[in-house]
C-alpha positions as CSV (number, residue, x, y, z in Angstrom):
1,X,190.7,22.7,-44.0
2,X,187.6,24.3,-42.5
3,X,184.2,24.2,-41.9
4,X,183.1,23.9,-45.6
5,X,185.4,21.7,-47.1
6,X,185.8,18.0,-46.0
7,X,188.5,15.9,-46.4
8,X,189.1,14.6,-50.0
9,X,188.9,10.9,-50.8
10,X,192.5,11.4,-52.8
11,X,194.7,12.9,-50.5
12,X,196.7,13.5,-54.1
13,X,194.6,16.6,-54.5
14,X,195.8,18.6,-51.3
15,X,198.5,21.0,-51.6
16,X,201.8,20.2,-50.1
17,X,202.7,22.3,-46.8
18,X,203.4,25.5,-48.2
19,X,203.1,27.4,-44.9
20,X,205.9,30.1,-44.2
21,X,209.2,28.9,-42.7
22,X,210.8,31.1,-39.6
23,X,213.6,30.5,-37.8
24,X,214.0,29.9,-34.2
25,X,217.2,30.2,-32.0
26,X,218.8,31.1,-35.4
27,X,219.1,27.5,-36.1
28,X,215.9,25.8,-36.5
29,X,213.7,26.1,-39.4
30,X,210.0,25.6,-38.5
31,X,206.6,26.1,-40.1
32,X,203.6,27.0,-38.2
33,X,200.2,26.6,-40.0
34,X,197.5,29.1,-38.7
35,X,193.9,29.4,-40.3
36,X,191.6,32.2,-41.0
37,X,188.0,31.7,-39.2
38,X,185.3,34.0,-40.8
39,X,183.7,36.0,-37.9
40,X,180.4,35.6,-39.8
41,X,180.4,32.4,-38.8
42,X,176.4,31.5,-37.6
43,X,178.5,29.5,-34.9
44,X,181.3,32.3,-33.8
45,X,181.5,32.8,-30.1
46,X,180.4,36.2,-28.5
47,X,182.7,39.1,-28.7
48,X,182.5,39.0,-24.8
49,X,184.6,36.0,-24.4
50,X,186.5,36.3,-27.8
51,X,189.2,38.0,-25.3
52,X,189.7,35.0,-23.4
53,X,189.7,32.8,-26.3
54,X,192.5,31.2,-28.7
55,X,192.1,30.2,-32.1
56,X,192.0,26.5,-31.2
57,X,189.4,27.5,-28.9
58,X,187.3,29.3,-31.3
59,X,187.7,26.5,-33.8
60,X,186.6,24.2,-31.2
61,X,183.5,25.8,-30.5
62,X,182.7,26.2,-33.9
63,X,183.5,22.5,-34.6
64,X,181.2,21.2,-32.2
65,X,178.2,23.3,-32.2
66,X,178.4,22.2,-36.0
67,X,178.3,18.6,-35.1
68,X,175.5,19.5,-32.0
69,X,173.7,20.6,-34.5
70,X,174.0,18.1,-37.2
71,X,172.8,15.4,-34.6
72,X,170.2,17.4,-33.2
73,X,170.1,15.7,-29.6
74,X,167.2,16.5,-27.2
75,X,168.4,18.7,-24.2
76,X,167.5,15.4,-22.4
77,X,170.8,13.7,-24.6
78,X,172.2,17.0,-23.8
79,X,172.2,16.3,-19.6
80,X,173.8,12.8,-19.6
81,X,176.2,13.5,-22.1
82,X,180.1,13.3,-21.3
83,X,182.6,16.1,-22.8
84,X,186.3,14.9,-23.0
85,X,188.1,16.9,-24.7
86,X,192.1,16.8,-25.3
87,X,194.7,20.0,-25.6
88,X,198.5,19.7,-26.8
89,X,199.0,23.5,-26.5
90,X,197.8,26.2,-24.3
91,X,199.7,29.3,-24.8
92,X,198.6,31.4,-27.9
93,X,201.2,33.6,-29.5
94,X,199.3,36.6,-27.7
95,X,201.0,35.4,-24.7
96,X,204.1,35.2,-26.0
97,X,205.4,38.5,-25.9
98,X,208.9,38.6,-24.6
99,X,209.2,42.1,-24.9
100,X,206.1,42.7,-22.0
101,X,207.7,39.9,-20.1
102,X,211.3,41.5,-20.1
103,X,209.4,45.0,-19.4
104,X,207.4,43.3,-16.1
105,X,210.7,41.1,-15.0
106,X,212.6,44.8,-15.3
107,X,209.7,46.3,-13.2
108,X,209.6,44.0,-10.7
109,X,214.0,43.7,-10.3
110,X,213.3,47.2,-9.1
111,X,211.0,46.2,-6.0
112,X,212.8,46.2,-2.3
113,X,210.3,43.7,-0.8
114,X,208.0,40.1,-2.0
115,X,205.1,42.3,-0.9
116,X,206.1,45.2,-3.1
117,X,207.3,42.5,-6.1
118,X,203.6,40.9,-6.3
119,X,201.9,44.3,-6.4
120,X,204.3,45.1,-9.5
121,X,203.4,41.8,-11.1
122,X,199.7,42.3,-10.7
123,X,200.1,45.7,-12.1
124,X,202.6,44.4,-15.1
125,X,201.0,41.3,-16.4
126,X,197.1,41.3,-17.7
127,X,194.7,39.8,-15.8
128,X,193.3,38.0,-19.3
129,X,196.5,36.0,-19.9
130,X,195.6,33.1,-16.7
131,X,192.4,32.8,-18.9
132,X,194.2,32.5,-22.2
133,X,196.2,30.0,-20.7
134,X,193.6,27.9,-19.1
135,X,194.7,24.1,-20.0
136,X,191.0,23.4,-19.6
137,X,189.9,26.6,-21.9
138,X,188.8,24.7,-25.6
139,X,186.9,22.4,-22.6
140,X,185.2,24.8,-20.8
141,X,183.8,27.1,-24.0
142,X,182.2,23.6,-25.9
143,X,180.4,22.6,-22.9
144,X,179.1,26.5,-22.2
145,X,178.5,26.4,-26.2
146,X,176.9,23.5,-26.5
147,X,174.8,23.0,-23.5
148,X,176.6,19.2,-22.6
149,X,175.9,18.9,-18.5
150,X,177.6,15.1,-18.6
151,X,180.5,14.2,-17.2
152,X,183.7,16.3,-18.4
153,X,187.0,16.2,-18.4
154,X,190.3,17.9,-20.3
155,X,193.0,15.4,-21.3
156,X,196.5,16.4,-22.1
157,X,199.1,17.5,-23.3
158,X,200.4,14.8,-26.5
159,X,198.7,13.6,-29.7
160,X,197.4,10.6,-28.3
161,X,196.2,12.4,-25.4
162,X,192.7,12.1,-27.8
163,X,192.9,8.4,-27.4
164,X,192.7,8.3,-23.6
165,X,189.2,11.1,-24.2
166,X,187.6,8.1,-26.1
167,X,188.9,5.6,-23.6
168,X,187.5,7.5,-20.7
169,X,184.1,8.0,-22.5
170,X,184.1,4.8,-23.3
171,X,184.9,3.2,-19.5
172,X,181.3,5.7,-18.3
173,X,180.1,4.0,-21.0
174,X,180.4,1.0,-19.7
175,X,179.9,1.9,-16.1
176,X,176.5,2.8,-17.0
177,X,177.2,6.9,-16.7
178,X,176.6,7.8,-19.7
179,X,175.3,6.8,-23.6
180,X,176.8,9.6,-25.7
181,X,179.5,11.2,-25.5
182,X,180.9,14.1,-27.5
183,X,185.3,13.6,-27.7
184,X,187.5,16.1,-29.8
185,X,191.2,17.8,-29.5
186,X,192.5,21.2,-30.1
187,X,196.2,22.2,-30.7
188,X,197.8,25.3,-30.9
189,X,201.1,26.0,-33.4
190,X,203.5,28.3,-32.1
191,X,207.1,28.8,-30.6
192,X,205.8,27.3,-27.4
193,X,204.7,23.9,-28.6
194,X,208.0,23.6,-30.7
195,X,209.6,24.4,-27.3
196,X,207.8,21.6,-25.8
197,X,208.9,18.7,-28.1
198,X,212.4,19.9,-29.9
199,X,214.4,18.2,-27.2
200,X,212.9,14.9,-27.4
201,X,213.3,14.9,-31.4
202,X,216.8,13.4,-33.1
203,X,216.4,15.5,-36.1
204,X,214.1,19.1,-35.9
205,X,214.3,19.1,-40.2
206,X,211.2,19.5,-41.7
207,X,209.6,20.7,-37.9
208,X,205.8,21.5,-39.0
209,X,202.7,21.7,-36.9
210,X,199.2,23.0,-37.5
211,X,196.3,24.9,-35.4
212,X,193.6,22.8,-35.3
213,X,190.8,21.4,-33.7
214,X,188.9,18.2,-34.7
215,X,185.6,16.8,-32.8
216,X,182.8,13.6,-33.1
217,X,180.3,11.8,-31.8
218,X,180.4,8.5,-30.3
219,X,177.4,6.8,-28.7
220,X,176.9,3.0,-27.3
221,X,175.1,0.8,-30.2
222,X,172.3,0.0,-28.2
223,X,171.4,4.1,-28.0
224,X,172.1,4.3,-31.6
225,X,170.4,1.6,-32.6
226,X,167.5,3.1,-30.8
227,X,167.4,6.6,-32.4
228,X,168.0,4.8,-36.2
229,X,171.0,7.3,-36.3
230,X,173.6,6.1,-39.2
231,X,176.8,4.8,-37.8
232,X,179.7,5.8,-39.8
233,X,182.1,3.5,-38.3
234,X,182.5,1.1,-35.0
235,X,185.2,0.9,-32.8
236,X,186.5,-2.5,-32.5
237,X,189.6,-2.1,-30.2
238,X,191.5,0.6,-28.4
239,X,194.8,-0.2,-27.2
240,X,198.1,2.1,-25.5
241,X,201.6,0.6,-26.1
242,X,200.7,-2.6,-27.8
243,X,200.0,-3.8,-31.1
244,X,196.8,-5.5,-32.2
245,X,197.1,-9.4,-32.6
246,X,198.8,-9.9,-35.7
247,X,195.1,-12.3,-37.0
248,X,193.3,-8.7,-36.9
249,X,193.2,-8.0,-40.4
250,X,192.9,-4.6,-41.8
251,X,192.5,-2.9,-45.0
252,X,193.7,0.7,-44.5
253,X,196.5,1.5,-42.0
254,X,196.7,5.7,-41.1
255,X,199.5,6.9,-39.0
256,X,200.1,10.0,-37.0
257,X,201.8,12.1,-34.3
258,X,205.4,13.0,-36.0
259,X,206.5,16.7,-36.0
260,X,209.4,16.1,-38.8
261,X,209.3,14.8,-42.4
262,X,212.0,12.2,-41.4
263,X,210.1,10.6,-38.1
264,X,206.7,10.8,-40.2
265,X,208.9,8.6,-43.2
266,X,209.7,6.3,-40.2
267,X,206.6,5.9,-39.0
268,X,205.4,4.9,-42.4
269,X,207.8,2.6,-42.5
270,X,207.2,0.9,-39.1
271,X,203.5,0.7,-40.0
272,X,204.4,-0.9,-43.5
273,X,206.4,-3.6,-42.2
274,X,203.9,-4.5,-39.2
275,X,200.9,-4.5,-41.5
276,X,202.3,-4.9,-45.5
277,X,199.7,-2.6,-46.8
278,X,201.0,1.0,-47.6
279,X,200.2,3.0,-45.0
280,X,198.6,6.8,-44.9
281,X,199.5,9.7,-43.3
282,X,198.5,13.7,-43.5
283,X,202.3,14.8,-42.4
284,X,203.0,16.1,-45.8
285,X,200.2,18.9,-46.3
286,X,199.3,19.5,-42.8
287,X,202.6,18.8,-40.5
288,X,201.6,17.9,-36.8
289,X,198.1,18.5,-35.7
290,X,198.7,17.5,-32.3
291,X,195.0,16.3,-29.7
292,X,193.0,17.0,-33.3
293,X,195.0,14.6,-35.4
294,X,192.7,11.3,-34.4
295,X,189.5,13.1,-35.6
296,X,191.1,14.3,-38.9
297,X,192.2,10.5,-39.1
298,X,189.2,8.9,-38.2
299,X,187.2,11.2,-40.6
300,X,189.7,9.9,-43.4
301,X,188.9,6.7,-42.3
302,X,185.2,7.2,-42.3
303,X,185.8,8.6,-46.4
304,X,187.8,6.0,-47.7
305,X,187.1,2.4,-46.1
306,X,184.3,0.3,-48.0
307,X,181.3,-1.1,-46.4
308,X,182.8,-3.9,-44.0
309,X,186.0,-2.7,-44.2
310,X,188.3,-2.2,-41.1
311,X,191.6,0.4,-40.7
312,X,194.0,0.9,-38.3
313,X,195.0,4.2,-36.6
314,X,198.4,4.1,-35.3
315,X,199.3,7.6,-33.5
316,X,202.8,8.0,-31.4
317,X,203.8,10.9,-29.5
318,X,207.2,12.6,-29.1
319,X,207.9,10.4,-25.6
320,X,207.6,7.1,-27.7
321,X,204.0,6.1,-26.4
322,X,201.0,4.8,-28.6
323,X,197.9,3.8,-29.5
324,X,196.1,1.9,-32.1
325,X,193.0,2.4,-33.2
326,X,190.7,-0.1,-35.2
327,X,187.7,1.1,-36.5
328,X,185.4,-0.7,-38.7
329,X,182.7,0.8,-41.4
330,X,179.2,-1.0,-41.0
């Protein structure tokens, strides 16, 4: 997916993941998804801080000075604002150059002294790759991007990491802070991430994760009401590690968060039984998207419910914790 193209109302009609297969540890097979973003982008960053920047990070920008500019806030919308903004994966595969790292480590095994091993380790390792690795990096860029002064934060470091964005937006929201809020995730696919989760999976077959970033817009009704801005959908409850009363009906059910083929096909399952309506997922063409996964559901959500409709978003991450979502479509 990118900028142009928006989610299809049959999922039917996306291709199947197709991205190449490598092998790592010469036992696991793994597919890592990158995109391609056009640097004629009206919205691509400067080539000043492209240095400093990741994909995810430049996808992010892009993302949300897109939806800045759909909404068209005044700068005073702009300076009460809150930015949350989640992050599953903060080491690009620039960074990830074991061959630089084994010639530093081999540099500084040949120092006599600490004071003589730090000045070989400033001298081996770039001074860039702190700011590549910035956990707060995809934060810091869309609020220098798109002018937000509000209250900010970066959540981490699993795929319902998104959730807690919205639920902290939502709790200055009710203390009063703020009346908009602009909540998004960004997720980087690489070695490093697969690193990060392949011990706490019983079965790496089928291992496949995207780069991605996803953003929106959520405001209180009152502030929305008041602008005349169309809602797409409400949120009607947000809870972590606890299912909805089983009297909450819902039409649509989407689930997310698995890395493999066979957790997604037990999630489905799970979801099935709990709420006997097929449930949805975009596993099979798009593997893990990590923090961005509750946009791209939520925009799916936003396509195919019917006026007065309500779905579920169900996401768990790797550690067994969750969250469900129910949104409704006015």
């Amino acid at each position: 997916m990118n900028w142009d193209n928006k989610l299809p109302l049959n999922l039917d009609v996306l291709p199947l993941n197709n991205a190449q297969t490598e092998t790592i540890f010469n036992q696991y097979t793994v597919r890592f998804r990158q995109g391609q973003i056009n640097s004629d982008h009206p919205f691509y960053p400067k080539s000043s801080d492209l240095k400093v920047m990741r994909d995810d990070t430049i996808a992010s920008v892009i993302c949300a000075q897109l939806l800045m500019d759909y909404a068209d806030f005044p700068d005073t919308v702009k300076d009460e604002m809150c930015l949350m903004v989640a992050n599953s994966n903060f080491i690009d595969n620039g960074i990830l150059d074991f061959n630089s790292i084994a010639q530093a480590i081999s540099e500084i095994q040949k120092a006599n002294t600490a004071e003589e091993k730090n000045r070989s380790l400033g001298a081996e390792v770039s001074p860039l790759i702190p700011l590549r690795t910035l956990t707060n990096g995809a934060e810091s860029f869309v609020a220098q991007y798109t002018q937000i002064k509000g209250e900010s934060t970066t959540c981490g470091s699993t795929c319902i990491s998104t959730g807690h964005a919205l639920d902290d937006a939502m709790s200055l929201f009710k203390l009063g802070v703020a009346q908009t809020a602009m909540v998004g995730g960004s997720h980087f696919a690489n070695v490093f991430s697969f690193l990060n989760h392949y011990l706490q999976l019983s079965d790496c077959e089928g291992y496949a994760e995207s780069t991605s970033a996803s953003f929106f817009l959520i405001e209180t009704a009152s502030h929305a009401n008041l602008q005349g801005r169309e809602v797409l959908l409400w949120i009607e409850n947000l809870l972590f590690n606890q299912w909805p009363a089983s009297t909450e009906k819902v039409s649509r059910v989407y689930c997310g968060g698995s890395f493999t083929q066979g957790d997604s096909d037990s999630l489905l399952l799970r979801c099935q039984k709990e709420f006997s309506i097929e449930a949805i997922t975009l596993f099979p063409f798009l593997g893990s998207l990590g923090c961005s996964e509750l946009g791209f559901l939520l925009a799916l959500a936003d396509i195919q419910l019917e006026q007065g409709e309500s779905a579920l978003i169900y996401m768990e991450d790797v550690f067994g914790a969750f969250l469900c979502l129910t949104v409704k479509k006015p």
